[in-house]
C-alpha positions in Angstrom: 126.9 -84.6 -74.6 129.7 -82.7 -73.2 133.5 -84.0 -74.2 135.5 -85.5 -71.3 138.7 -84.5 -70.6 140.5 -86.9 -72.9 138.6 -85.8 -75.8 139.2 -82.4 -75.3 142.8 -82.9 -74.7 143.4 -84.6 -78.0 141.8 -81.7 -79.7 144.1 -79.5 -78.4 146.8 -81.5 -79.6 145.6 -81.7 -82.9 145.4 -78.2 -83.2 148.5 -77.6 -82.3 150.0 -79.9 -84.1 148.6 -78.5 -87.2 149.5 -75.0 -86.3 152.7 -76.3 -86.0 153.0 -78.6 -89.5 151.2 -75.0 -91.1 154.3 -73.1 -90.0 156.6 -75.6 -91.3 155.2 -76.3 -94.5 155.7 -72.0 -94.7 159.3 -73.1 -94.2 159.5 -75.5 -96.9 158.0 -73.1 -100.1 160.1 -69.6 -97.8 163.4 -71.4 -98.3 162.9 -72.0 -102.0 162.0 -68.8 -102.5 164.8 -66.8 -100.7 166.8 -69.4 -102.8 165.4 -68.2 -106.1 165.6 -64.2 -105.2 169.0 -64.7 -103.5 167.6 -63.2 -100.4 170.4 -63.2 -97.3 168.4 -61.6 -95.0 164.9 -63.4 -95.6 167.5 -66.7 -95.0 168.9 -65.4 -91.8 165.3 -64.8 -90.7 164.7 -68.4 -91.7 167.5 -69.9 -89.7 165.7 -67.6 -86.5 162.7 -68.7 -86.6 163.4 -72.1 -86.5 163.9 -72.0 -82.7 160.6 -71.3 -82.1 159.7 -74.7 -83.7 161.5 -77.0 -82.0 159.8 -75.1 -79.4 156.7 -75.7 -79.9 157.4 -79.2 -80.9 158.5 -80.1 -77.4 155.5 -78.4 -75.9 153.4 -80.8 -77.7 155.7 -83.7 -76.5 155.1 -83.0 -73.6 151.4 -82.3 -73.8 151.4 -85.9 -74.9 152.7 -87.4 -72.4 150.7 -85.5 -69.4 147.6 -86.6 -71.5 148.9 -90.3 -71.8 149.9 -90.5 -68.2 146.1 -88.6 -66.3 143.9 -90.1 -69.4 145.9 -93.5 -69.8 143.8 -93.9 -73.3 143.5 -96.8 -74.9 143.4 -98.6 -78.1 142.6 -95.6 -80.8 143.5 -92.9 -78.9 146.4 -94.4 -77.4 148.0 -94.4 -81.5 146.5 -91.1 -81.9 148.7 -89.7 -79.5 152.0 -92.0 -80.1 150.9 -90.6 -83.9 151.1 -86.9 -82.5 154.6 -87.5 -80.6 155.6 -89.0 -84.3 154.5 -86.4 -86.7 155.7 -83.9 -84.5 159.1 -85.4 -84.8 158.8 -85.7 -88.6 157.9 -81.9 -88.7 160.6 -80.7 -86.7 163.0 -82.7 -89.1 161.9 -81.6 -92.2 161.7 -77.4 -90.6 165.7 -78.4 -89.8 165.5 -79.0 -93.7 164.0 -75.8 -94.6 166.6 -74.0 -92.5 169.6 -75.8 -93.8 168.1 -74.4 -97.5 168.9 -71.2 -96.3 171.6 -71.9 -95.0 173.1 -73.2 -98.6 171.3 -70.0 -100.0 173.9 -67.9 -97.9 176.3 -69.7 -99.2 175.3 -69.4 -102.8 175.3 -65.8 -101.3 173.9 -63.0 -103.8 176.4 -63.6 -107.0 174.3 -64.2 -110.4 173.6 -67.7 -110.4 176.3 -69.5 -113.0 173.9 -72.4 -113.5 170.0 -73.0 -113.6 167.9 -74.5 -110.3 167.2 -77.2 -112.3 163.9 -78.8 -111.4 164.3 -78.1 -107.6 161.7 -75.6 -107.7 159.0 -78.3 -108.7 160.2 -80.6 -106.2 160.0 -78.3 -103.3 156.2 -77.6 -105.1 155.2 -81.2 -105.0 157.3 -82.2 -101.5 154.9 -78.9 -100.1 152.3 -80.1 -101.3 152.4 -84.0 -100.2 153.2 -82.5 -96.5 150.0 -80.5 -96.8 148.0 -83.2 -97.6 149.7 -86.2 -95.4 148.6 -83.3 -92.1 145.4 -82.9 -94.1 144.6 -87.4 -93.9 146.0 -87.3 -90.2 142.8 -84.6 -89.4 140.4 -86.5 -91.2 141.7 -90.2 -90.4 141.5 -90.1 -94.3 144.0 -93.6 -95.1 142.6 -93.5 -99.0 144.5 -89.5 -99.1 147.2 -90.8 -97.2 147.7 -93.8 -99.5 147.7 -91.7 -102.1 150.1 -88.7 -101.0 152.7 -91.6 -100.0 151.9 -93.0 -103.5 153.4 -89.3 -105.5 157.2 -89.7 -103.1 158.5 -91.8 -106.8 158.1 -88.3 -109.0 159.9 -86.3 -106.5 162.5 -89.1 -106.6 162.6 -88.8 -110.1 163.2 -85.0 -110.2 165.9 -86.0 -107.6 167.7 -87.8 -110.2 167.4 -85.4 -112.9 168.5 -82.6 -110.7 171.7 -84.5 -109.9 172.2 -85.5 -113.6 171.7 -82.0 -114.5 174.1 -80.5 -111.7 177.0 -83.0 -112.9 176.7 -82.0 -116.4 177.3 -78.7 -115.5 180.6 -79.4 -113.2 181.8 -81.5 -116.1 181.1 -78.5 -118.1 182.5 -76.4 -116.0 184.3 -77.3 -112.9 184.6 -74.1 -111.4 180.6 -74.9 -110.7 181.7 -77.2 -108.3 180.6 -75.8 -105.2 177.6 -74.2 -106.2 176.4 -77.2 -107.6 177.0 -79.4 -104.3 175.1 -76.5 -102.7 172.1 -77.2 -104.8 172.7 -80.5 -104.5 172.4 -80.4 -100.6 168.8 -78.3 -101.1 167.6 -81.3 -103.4 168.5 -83.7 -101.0 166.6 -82.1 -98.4 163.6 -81.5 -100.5 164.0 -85.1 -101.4 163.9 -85.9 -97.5 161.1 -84.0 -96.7 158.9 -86.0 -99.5 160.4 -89.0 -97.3 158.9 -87.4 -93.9 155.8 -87.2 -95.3 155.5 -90.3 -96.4 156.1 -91.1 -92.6 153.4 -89.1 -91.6 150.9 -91.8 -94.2 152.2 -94.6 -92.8 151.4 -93.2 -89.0 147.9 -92.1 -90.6 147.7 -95.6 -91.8 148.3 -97.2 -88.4 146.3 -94.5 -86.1 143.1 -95.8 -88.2 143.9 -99.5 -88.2 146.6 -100.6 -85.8 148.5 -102.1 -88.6 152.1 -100.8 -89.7 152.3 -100.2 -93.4 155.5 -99.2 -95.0 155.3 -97.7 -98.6 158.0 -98.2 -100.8 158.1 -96.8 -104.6 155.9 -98.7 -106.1 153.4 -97.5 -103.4 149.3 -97.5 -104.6 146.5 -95.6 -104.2 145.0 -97.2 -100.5 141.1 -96.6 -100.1 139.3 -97.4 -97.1 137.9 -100.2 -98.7 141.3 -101.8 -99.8 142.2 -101.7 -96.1 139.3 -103.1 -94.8 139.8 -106.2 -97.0 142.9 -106.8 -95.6 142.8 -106.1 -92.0 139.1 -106.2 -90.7 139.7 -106.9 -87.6 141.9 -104.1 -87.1 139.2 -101.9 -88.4 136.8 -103.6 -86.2 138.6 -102.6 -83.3 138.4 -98.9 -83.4 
């Protein structure tokens, strides 16, 4: 049975959303690492590129809506698309992240570094990874991985906090570290933000499958199929 039109055109969103949320999550790990070798230029090259992805975000946007207003899809497909115009959004804002590491970086600028990272290389690790895996739930309309990526945002918190504690120490220490530390600071918070964005990529994975909104807060679970299923059938029923 050949696809009809609709079909085809949401495939061709989904690819390129994920070619876009592949290029961005490149962003994320790229600005730590320019961060940890001091590299200007790789950071310049960064804050280039990320033109190119708000381009191709509004290209999907746009996509969408064609597709939404020839197709006029309904119930499933319908929140698969307002879920593309969503995610897209959330990856363009956490690419605006990256970019904002590198710009900190150049600010740092290529001095020897007169105090550790802290633990901001393991949060950028795990915030890279839970974005990977939210785009990776939204592909395979996979709520129990989405559940669970949304359910690891408390640990990068938690590095948060011990980042911050362990930056203040250091100013107390040693106040000339001021500024340096409020630029690390500024790279935590985004990597802290970026965990956030893809914990809003769950909860739109959550609602394209079922047609229920789910918020997770931090004492988020594991969510299997099965868990949602028990508590919204009929919203199951109605894919």
């Amino acid at each position: 049975m050949s696809k009809s039109e609709l079909e085809k055109g949401l495939e061709k969103l989904q690819n390129k959303l994920l070619n876009l949320g592949a290029l961005v999550h490149d962003t994320v790990v790229e600005s730590i690492q320019v961060l940890k070798n001091r590299d200007i230029d790789a950071a310049r090259h960064l804050i280039a590129a990320d033109a190119d992805l708000n381009r191709r975000r509004f290209a999907i946007e746009s996509d969408t809506l064609v597709l939404m207003v020839r197709q006029q899809p309904m119930a499933t497909d319908l929140r698969t698309l307002a879920a593309v115009l969503n995610i897209a959004t959330e990856l363009e804002r956490i690419a605006d992240y990256s970019k904002s590491n590198a710009r900190n970086t150049i600010k740092l600028g290529t001095r020897p570094p007169t105090m550790p990272l802290m633990d901001i290389p393991q949060m950028a690790e795990l915030a890279s990874e839970m974005l990977q895996s939210s785009l990776i739930s939204f592909t395979g309309r996979n709520v129990q991985m989405a559940g669970k990526t949304a359910s690891r945002d408390p640990e990068v918190d938690l590095l948060y906090d011990q980042v911050y504690m362990g930056l203040m120490d250091c100013v107390i220490t040693n106040p000339s570290n001021i500024e340096t530390a409020s630029n690390l600071m500024w790279i935590a918070h985004n990597l802290e933000r970026t965990a956030d964005r893809a914990v809003n990529i769950c909860e739109r994975v959550i609602f394209t499958v079922t047609g229920v909104v789910i918020e997770f807060d931090d004492s988020a679970q594991d969510l299997s199929e099965c868990d949602v299923q028990a508590a919204f059938p009929s919203a199951l029923n109605a894919r």
